[in-house]
C-alpha positions in Angstrom: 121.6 110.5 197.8 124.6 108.3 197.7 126.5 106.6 200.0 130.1 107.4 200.3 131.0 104.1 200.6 129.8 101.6 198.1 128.3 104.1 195.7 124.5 102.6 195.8 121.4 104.9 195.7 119.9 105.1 198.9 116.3 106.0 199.5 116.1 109.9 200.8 113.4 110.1 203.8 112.3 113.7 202.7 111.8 112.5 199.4 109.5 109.4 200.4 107.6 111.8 201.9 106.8 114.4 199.4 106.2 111.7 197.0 103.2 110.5 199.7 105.1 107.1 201.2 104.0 105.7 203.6 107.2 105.5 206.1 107.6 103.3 209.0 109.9 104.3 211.6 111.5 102.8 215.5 112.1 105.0 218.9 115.6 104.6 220.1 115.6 105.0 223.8 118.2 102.4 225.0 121.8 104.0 225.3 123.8 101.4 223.8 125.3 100.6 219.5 124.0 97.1 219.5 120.3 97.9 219.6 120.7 100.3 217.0 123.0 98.3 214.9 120.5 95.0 215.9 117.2 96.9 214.1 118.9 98.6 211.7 119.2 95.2 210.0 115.7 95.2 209.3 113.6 97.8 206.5 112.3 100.8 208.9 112.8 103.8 207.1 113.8 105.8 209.9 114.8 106.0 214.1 114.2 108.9 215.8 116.7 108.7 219.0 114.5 110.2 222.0 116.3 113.4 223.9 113.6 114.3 226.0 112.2 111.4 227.8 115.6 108.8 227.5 118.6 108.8 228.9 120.9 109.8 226.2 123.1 112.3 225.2 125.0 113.9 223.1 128.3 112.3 223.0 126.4 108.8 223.5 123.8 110.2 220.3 126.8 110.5 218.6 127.9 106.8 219.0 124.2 105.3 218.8 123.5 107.2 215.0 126.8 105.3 213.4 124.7 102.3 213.7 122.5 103.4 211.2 125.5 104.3 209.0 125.1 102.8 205.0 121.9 101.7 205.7 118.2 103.9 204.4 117.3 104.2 207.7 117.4 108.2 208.2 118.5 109.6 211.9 116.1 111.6 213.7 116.6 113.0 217.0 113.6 114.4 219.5 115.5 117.2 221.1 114.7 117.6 224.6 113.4 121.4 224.0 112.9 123.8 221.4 116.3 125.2 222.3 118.8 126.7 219.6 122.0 124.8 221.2 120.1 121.2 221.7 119.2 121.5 217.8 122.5 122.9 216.4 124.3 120.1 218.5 122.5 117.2 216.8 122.2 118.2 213.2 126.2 118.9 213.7 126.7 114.9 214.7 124.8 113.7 212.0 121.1 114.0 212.3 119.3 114.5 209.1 116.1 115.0 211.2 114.8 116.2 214.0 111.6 116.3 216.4 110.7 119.5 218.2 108.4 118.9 221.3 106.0 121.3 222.3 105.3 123.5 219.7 102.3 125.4 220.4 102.6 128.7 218.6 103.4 130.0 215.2 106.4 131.5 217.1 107.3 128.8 218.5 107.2 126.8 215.4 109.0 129.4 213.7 111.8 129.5 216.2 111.7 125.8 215.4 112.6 126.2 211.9 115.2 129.3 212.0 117.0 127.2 215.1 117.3 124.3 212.5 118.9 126.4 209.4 122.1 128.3 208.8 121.8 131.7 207.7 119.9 133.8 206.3 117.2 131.6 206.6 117.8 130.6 209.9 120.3 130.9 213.1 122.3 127.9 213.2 125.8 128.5 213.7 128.3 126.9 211.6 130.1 123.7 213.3 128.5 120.3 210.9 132.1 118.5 212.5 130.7 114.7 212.0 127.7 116.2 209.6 130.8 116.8 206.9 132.2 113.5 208.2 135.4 115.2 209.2 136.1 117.6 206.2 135.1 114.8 203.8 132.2 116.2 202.5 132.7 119.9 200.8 131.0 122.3 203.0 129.0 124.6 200.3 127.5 121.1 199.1 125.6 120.8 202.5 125.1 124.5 202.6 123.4 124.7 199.7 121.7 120.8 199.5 120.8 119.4 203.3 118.6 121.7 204.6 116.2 121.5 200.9 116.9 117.6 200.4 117.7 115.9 203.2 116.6 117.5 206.8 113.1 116.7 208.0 111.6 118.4 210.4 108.5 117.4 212.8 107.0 119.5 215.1 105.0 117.7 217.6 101.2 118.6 218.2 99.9 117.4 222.1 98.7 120.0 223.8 95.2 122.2 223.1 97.1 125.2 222.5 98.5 123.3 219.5 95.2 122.1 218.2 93.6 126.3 218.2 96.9 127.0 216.5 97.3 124.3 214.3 96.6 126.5 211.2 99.2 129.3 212.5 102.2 126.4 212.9 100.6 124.7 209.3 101.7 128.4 207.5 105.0 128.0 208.8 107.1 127.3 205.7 109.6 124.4 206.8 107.8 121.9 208.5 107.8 118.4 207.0 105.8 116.5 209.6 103.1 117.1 212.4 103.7 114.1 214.9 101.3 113.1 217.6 102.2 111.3 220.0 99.0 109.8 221.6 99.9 109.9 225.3 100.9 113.4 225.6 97.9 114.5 223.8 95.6 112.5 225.3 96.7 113.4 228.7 96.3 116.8 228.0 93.1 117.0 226.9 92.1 115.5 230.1 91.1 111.8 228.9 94.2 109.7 229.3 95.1 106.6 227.1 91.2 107.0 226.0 91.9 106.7 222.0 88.9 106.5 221.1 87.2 109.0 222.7 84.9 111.8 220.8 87.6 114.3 222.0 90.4 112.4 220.9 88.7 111.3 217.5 88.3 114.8 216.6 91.8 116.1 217.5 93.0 113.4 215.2 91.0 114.2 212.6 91.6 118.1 212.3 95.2 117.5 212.4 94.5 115.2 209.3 92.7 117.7 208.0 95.0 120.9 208.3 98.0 118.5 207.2 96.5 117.6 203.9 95.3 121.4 203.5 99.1 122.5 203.7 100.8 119.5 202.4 102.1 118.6 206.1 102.4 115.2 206.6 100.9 113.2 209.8 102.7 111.0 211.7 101.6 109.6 215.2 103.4 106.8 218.0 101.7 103.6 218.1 101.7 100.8 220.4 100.7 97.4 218.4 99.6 96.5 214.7 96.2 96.9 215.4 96.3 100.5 216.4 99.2 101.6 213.3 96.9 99.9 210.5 93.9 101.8 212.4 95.8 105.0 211.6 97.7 104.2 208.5 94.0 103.5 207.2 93.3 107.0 208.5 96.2 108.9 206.4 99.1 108.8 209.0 102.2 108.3 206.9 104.8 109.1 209.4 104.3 106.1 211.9 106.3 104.5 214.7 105.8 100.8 215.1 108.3 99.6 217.6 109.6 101.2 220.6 113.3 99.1 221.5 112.4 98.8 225.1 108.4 98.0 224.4 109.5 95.3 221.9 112.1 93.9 224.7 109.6 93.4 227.1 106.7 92.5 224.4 108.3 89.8 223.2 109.7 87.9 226.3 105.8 88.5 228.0 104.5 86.6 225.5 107.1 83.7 225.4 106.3 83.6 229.3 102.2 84.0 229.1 102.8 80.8 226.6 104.6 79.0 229.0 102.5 80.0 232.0 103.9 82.6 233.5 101.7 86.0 234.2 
């Protein structure tokens, strides 16, 4: 893929990952350009801007993405729901990916899919105004190249329900990534934050196991650069190092446990 502006290859996040990449990636949850345009300067290979648990928006979504604008950091947005309108609204601002909570069920994961593509593979309705930027890109060339080239989709896996039908949502022709995030699925299998518990251990390992069975790639939230390496080293190729408001307060903890302060 090229960018518009200077001409200069860029790398393509859904390529990295059929190749087998590892891809490192940052959670937007702060509503505001600067700490977009602030971590964009560094080599993440994607954001995914958080709908569901952060306060943003649309119209701010819309605002936040342009920071990552000529750079080969790929937008991804975590919708708040597996809902038709929240999907069609972000891929029309400019989201070349997107995170589906919740996905428990073939069905749902299918509805995942069909919300996410324009017809007659899917049901998204026809509106890409800052997608085409403006009217500057030709229409038929998205229609025929985004959805195959450039849109990734991740489904997340946290629930029980998920895990018995991980094979069901695997068969599901569309999906790019299972994502785990470890809270959520530790929570529900009733032993919070416990990561390495037997129960945990073994949920992690059968979604590594029915990824690499249907060429699905894994990707989990981590919280420090002991635990990413611990899962990197696992097979997890889709992995979140840095959360913006995690690293805020990271950072200025450990300047004040240096100088004292607990």
């Amino acid at each position: 893929m090229q960018n518009h502006k200077s001409g200069r290859v860029v790398r393509n996040l859904k390529k990295l990952l059929r190749e087998g990449a590892l891809t490192l990636g940052g959670w937007i949850t702060i509503a505001h350009p600067d700490v977009v345009e602030c971590l964009s300067t560094l080599p993440f290979d994607w954001f995914v801007f958080d709908m569901e648990h952060a306060p943003l928006d649309v119209s701010i979504l819309e605002t936040l993405i342009m920071g990552v604008r000529g750079t080969d950091i790929t937008p991804i947005i975590r919708v708040p729901w597996n809902d038709i309108v929240a999907i069609k609204r972000v891929l029309d601002i400019g989201a070349k990916g997107l995170m589906i909570p919740w996905v428990n069920t073939r069905e749902e994961a299918e509805a995942a899919v069909k919300y996410s593509l324009y017809p007659p593979r899917g049901l998204r309705g026809v509106g890409p105004r800052r997608a085409l930027m403006y009217g500057s890109v030709d229409f038929l060339k998205y229609y025929k190249e985004f959805e195959t080239e450039e849109l990734t989709i991740a489904v997340q896996i946290e629930t029980e329900t998920a895990l018995r039908n991980i094979e069901e949502i695997a068969g599901v022709k569309g999906i790019d990534v299972f994502y785990v995030g470890p809270m959520d699925l530790s929570v529900n299998l009733g032993i919070p934050l416990q990561y390495n518990h037997p129960k945990f251990s073994e949920a992690i390992q059968k979604i590594l196991d029915v990824s690499k069975k249907y060429d699905i790639v894994p990707g989990i939230h981590t919280f420090d650069l002991e635990m990413a390496k611990r899962f990197i080293l696992m097979g997890f190729r889709f992995v979140t190092l840095v959360t913006d408001y995690v690293a805020l307060r990271a950072f200025s903890m450990s300047m004040l446990s240096e100088l004292g302060r607990k």
